[in-house]
C-alpha positions in Angstrom: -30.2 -45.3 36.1 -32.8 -48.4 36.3 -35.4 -48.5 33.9 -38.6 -47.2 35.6 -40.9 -49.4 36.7 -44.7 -49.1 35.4 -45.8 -48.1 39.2 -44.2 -44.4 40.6 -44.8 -42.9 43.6 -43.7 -39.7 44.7 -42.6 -38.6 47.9 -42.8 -34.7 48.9 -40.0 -34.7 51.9 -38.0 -31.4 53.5 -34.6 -33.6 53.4 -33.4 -36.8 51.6 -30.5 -37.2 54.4 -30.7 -37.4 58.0 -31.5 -39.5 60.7 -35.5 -39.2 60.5 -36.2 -38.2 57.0 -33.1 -40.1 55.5 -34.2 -43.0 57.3 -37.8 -42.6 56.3 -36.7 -42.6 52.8 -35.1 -45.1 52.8 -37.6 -47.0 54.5 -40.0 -46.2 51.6 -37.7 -47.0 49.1 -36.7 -50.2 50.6 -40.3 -51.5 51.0 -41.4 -50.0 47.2 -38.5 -52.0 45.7 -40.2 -55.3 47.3 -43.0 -54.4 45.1 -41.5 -53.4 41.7 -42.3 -50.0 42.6 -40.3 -47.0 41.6 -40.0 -44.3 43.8 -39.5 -40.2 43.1 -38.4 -38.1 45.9 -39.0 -34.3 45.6 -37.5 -32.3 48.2 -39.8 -29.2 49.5 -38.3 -25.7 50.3 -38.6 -25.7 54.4 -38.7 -22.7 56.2 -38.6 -22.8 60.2 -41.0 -25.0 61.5 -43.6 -23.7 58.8 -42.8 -26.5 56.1 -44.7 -24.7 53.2 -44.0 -25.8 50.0 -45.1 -22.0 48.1 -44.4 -22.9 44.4 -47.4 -24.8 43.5 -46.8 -24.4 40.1 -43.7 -26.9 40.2 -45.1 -29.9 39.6 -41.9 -32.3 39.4 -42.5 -35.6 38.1 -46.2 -35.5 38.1 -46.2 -36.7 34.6 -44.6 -40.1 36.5 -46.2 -40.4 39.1 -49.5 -42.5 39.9 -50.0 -41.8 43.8 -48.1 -39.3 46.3 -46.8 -39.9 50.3 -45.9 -36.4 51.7 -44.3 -36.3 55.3 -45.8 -34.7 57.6 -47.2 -31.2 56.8 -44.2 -29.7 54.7 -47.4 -28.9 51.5 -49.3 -25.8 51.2 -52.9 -25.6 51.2 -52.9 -25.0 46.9 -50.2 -27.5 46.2 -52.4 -29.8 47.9 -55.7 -28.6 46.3 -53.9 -29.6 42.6 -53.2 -32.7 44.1 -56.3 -33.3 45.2 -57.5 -32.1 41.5 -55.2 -35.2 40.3 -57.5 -37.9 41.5 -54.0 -39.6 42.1 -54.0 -41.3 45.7 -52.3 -39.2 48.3 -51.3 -40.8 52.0 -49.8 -38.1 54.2 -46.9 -40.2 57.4 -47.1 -38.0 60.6 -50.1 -35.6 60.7 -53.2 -35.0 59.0 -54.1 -32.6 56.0 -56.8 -30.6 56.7 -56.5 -29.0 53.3 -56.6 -32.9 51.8 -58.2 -35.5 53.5 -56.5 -38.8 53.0 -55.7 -42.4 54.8 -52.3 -40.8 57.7 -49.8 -43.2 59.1 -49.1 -42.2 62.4 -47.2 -43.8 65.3 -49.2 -44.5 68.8 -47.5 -41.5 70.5 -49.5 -41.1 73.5 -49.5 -44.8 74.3 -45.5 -45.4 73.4 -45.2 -42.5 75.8 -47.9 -44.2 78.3 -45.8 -46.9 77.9 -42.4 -45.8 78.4 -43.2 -43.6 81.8 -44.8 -46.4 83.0 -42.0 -48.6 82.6 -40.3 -45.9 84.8 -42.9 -46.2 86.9 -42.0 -50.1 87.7 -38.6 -49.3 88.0 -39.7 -47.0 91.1 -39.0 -43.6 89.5 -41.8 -40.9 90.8 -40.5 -37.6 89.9 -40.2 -38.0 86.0 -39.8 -34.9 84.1 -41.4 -34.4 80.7 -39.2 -32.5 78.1 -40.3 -31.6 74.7 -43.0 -29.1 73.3 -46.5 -28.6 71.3 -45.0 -27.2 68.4 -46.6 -30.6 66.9 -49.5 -33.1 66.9 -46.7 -36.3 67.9 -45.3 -33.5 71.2 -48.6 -33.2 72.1 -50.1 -36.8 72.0 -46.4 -38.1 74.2 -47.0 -35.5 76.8 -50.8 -36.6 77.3 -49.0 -40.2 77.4 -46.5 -39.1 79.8 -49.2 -37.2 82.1 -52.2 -40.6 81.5 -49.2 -43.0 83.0 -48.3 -40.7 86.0 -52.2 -40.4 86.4 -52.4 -44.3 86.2 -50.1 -44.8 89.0 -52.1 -42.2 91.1 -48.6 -39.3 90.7 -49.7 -35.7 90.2 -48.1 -34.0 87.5 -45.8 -31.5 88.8 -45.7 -28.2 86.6 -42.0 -27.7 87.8 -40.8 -30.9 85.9 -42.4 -29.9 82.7 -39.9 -28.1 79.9 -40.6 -26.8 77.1 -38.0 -27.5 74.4 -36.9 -24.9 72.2 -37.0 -27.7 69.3 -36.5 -31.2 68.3 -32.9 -31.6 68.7 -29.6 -32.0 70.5 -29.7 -28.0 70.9 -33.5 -27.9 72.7 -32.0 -31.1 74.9 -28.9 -28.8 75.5 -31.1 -25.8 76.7 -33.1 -28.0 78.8 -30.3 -30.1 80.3 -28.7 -26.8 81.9 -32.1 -25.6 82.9 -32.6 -28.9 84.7 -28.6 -28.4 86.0 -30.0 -25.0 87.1 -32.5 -25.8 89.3 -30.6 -29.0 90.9 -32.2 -31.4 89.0 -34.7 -32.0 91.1 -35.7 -35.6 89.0 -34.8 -39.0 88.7 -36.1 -39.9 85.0 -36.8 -38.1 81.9 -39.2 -38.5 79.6 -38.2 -36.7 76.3 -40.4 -36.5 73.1 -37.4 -37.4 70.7 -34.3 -39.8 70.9 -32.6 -36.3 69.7 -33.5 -33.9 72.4 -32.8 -37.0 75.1 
């Protein structure tokens, strides 16, 4: 292994592999080695969709580490309470700790979404079905995106081309797809809340 650099951060992430929080990683790797930074990745128990993180009492690597990013909200309320006790800088990607406030990085969701319907929009598509769910701060801030752009171009959202998603992935896209076969696929455009469920 290198020799550790005098800057660590640690990031608290579900999975080290995959295409969102693989690429993630990487991303924060990439950009820490730029800076001579060293980076720590501790991989949190997940459990559904509740992300908790239970065993507060593991600390891993917090001797090493001078500032934390955790992903989304994959934390529990103490672990983030003996963070907080650290004084070390914490900066949460995705969604905001109640239990910790600290600067988020977040994407625009509802304007990308804004954006994207409304490039369907110009193309002439008018019946554009919304696919995803709430289950999350970025499902809700696309679909109030995808309703403000149907709203912008004066189109009335039509409860029978919104579906709720099971999940994130190819299996919620699955379920919707033959829901959407069902019912004669009565669209000409979908707007899905991941590249996974589309």
């Amino acid at each position: 292994c290198p020799p550790m650099s005098t800057t660590t951060i640690g990031v608290l992430i579900p999975y080290v592999e995959g295409g969102y929080f693989g690429a993630l990683l990487s991303g924060i790797q990439r950009c820490a080695r730029r800076h001579g930074v060293t980076v720590i990745a501790v991989q949190t128990p997940r459990e559904g969709l509740e992300h908790t993180y239970a065993a507060a009492e593991a600390l891993l690597a917090w001797h090493h580490v001078q500032g934390w990013i955790t992903t989304i909200d994959i934390v529990a309320a103490a672990y983030l309470e003996r963070l907080r006790a650290t004084r070390r800088p914490v900066v949460s990607i995705s969604a905001a700790l109640p239990d910790l406030p600290c600067p988020v990085v977040r994407v625009d969701n509802r304007n990308g979404m804004r954006a994207a319907v409304a490039h369907l929009i110009a193309h002439g598509h008018r019946r554009i079905a919304f696919v995803g769910n709430d289950q999350q701060d970025d499902g809700r801030e696309r679909r109030a995106g995808y309703e403000a752009a149907l709203a912008e171009a004066g189109i009335a959202v039509d409860p029978e081309l919104i579906f709720s998603s099971a999940d994130f992935i190819e299996s919620g896209g699955r379920q919707v797809a033959e829901e959407l076969l069902a019912r004669g696929l009565r669209c000409s455009a979908i707007a899905a809340i991941t590249d996974r469920i589309a």
